[in-house]
C-alpha positions in Angstrom: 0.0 0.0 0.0 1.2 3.4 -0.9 0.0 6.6 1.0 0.5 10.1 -0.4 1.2 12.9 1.9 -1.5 13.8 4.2 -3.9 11.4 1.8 -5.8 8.4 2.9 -3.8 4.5 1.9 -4.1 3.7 -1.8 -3.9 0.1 -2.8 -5.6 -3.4 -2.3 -6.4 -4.3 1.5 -7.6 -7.1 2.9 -9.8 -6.6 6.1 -11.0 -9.5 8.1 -13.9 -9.0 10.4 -15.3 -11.5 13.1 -18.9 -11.6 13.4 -20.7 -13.5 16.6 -24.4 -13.9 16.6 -26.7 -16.7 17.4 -28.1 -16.0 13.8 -25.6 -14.9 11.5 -27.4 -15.0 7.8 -24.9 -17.2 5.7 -25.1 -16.4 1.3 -25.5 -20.5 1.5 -25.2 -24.0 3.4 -21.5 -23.8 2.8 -21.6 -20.4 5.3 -18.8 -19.3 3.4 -20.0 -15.9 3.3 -22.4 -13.7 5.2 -25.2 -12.2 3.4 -25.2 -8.3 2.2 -27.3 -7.1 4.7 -28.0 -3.2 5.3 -27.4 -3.2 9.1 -24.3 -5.8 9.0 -22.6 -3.5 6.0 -23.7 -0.3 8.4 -22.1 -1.8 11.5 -18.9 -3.1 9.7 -18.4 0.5 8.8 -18.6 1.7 12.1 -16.6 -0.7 13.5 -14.0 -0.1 10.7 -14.3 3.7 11.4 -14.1 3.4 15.4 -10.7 1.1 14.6 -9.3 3.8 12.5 -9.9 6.5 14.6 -7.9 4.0 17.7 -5.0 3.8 15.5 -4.8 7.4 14.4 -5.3 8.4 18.3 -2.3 5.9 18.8 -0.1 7.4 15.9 -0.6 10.6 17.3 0.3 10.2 20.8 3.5 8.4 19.6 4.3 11.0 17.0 3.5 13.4 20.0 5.8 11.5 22.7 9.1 11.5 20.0 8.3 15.3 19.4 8.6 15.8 23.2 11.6 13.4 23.7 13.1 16.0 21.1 12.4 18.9 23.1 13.7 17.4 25.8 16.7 16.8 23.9 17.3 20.4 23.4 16.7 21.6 26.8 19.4 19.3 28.0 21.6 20.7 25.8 21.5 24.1 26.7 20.9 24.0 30.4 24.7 23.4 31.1 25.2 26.5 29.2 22.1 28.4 31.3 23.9 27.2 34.2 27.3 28.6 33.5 26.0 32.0 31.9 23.6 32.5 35.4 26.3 31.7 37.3 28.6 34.2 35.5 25.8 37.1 35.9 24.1 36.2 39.4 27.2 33.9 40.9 24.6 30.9 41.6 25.5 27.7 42.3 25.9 26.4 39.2 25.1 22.5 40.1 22.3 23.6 42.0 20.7 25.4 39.0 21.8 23.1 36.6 19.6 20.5 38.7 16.7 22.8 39.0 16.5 23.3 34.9 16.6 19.2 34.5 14.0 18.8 36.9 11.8 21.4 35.0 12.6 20.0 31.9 11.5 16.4 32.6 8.8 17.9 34.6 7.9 19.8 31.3 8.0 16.7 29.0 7.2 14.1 31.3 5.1 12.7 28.6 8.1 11.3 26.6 8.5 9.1 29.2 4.9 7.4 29.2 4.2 4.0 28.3 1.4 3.5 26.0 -1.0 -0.2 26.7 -2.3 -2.0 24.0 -5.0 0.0 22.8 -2.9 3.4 22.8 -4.2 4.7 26.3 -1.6 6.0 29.0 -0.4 3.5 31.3 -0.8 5.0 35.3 0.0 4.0 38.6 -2.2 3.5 41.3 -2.4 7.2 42.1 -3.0 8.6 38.8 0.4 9.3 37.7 2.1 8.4 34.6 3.7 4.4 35.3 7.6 4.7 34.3 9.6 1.4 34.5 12.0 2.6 36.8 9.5 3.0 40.2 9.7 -0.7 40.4 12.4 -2.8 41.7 11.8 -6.7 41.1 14.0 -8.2 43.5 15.5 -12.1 42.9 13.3 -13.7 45.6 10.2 -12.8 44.3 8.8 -9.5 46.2 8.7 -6.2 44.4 10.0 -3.1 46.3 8.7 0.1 45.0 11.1 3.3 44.6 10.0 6.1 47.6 11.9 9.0 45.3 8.8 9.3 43.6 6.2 12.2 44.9 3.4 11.6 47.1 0.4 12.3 45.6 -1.3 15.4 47.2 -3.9 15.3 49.7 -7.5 16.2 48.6 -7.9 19.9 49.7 -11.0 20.6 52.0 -13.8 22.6 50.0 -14.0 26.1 51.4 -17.4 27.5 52.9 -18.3 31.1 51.7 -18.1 33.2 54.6 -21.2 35.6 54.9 -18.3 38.4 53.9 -18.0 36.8 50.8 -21.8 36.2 50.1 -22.5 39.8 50.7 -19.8 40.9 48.2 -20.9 38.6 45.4 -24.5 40.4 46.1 -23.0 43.6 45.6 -21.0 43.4 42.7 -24.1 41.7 41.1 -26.2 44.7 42.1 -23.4 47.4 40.7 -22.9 45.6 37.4 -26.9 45.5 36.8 -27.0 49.5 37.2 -24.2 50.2 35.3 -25.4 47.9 32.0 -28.4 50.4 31.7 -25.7 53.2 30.9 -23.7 51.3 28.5 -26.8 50.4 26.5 -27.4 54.4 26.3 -23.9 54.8 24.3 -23.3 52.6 22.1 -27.4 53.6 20.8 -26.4 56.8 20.0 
């Protein structure tokens, strides 16, 4: 198959589809093929259609992890050369700044590092964060030790209760914004 640029595949394709029924309407006793039906032809379209849009969503997110491992690549290779220029104008330590950038820069294109499962979706941990191969230890006897370098995921923050300060304000500006629409009407008419 041959694809132009930006164009859909050109060429002979073979697509084999699995149907499961407890009537499927064979063309004959040999049920070597199934009949051309309206609603079997509309669903093997959509199921054809909901594949393709899978594997583009997969392209895509691998296309879009290489273009971050890229960016990546080139903040590493100026942040030694940050480092030393800061440190010449502002006389920071220079290791300590030069570990600050890396940490951004991963932080920034953490998505290089994720693992894609079988169906293109982001692999996660247990706490919602991106699973990287590195957090877990396998260890020769059998039990798995996991990394504690990695951040602890944040504690839920309690939801605030409007004070009656607040309340009162929120009335106001409300009543304020109503009297002054009146006047804005008036010039912009004229």
């Amino acid at each position: 198959m041959s694809q132009p640029r930006g164009g859909p595949p050109v060429g002979p394709l073979v697509v084999m589809i699995h149907m499961a029924s407890v009537w499927v309407p064979f063309t004959s006793e040999s049920k070597e093929a199934i009949a051309d039906y309206d609603e079997i032809r509309k669903e093997m379209t959509l199921a054809l259609k909901e594949c393709g849009r899978k594997l583009g969503q997969y392209v895509r997110r691998k296309q879009r992890m290489k273009r971050e491992g890229e960016r990546r690549d080139v903040f590493e290779r100026y942040i030694g050369e940050i480092a030393k220029a800061c440190h010449a104008l502002t006389g920071t330590d220079t290791q300590a700044l030069y570990d600050a950038l890396l940490r951004q820069a991963k932080r920034r294109t953490e998505i290089a590092d994720a693992q894609l499962d079988e169906e293109g979706r982001f692999i996660k941990d247990d706490h919602g964060r991106l699973a990287k191969a590195d957090d877990v230890i396998i260890i020769d006897d059998g039990q798995v030790a996991v990394d504690n370098t990695a951040p602890e995921p944040s504690q839920p923050k309690p939801a605030r209760t409007r004070t009656a300060k607040k309340v009162s304000r929120k009335k106001v500006i409300k009543k304020v914004r109503k009297k002054r629409t009146p006047a804005k009407a008036s010039l912009f008419e004229g």
